[in-house]
C-alpha positions as CSV (number, residue, x, y, z in Angstrom):
1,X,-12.9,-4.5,34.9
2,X,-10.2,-5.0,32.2
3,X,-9.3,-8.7,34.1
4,X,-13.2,-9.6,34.4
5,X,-13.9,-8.6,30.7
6,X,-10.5,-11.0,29.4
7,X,-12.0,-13.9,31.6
8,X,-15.1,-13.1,29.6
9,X,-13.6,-13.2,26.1
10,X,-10.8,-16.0,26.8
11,X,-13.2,-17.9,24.6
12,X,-13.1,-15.7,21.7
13,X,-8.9,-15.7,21.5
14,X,-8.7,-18.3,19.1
15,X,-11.2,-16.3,16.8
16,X,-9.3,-12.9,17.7
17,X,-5.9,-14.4,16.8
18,X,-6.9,-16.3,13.9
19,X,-8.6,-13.0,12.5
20,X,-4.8,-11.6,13.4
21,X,-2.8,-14.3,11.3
22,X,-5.2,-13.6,8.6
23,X,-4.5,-10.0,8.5
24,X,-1.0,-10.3,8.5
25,X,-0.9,-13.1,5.4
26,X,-3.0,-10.5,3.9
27,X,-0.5,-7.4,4.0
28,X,2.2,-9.7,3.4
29,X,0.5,-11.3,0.1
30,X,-0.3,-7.4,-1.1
31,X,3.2,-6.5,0.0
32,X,4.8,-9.1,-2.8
33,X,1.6,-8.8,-5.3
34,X,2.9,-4.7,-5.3
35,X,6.4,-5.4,-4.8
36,X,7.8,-3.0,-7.7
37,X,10.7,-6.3,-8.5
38,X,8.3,-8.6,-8.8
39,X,6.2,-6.6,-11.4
40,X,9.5,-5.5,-13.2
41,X,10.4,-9.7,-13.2
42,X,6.5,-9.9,-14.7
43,X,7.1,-7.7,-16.8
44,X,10.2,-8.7,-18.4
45,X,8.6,-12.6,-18.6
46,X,6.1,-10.7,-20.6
47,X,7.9,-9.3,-23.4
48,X,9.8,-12.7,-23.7
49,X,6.4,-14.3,-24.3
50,X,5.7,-11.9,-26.7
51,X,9.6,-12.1,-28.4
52,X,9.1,-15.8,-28.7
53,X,5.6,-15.6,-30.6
54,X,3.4,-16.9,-27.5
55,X,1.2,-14.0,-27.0
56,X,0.1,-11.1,-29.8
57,X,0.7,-8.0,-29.3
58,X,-2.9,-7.3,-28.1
59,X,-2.4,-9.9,-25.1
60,X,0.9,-8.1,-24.6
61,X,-0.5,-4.2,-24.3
62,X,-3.6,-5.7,-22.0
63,X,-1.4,-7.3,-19.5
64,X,1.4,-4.9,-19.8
65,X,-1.5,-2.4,-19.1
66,X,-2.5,-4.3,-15.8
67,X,0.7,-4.8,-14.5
68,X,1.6,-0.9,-15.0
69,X,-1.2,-0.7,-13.1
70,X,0.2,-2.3,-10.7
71,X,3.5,-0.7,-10.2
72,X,1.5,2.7,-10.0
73,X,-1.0,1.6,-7.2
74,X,2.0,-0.2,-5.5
75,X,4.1,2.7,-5.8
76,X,1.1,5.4,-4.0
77,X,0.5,2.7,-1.4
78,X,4.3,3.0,-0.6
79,X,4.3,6.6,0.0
80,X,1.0,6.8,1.2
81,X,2.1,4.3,4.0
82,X,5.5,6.4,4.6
């Protein structure tokens, strides 16, 4: 049965395995969006926008804010995953 039912679906592979790349662009593009460096690097970019006069400080709390969030929900995925 297994080899009758792949005959069968050989004509759904390219589906299947573009369905597959697309999964693994998307854990890898969460993976960096999460990455605790990155948001530190974002973070730091942040408060030298804010130093140099390009953002107010309301700007800076919201965005600071979002990327805290961030870090939190990156950090719980990364022990939820361990």
């Amino acid at each position: 049965m297994g080899l009758i039912s792949e005959v069968l679906l050989l004509p759904f592979a390219p589906v299947r395995g573009s369905a597959w790349v697309i999964e693994q662009v998307l854990h890898e593009a969460e993976r960096l969006y999460y990455d605790p460096a990155a948001v530190r690097a974002e973070l730091a970019r942040l408060e030298e926008q804010l130093e140099a006069g390009e953002i107010d400080e309301e700007e800076f709390d919201r965005r600071e804010d979002e990327l805290l969030d961030r870090l939190e929900r990156g950090s719980r995925q990364d022990g939820a995953a361990q």
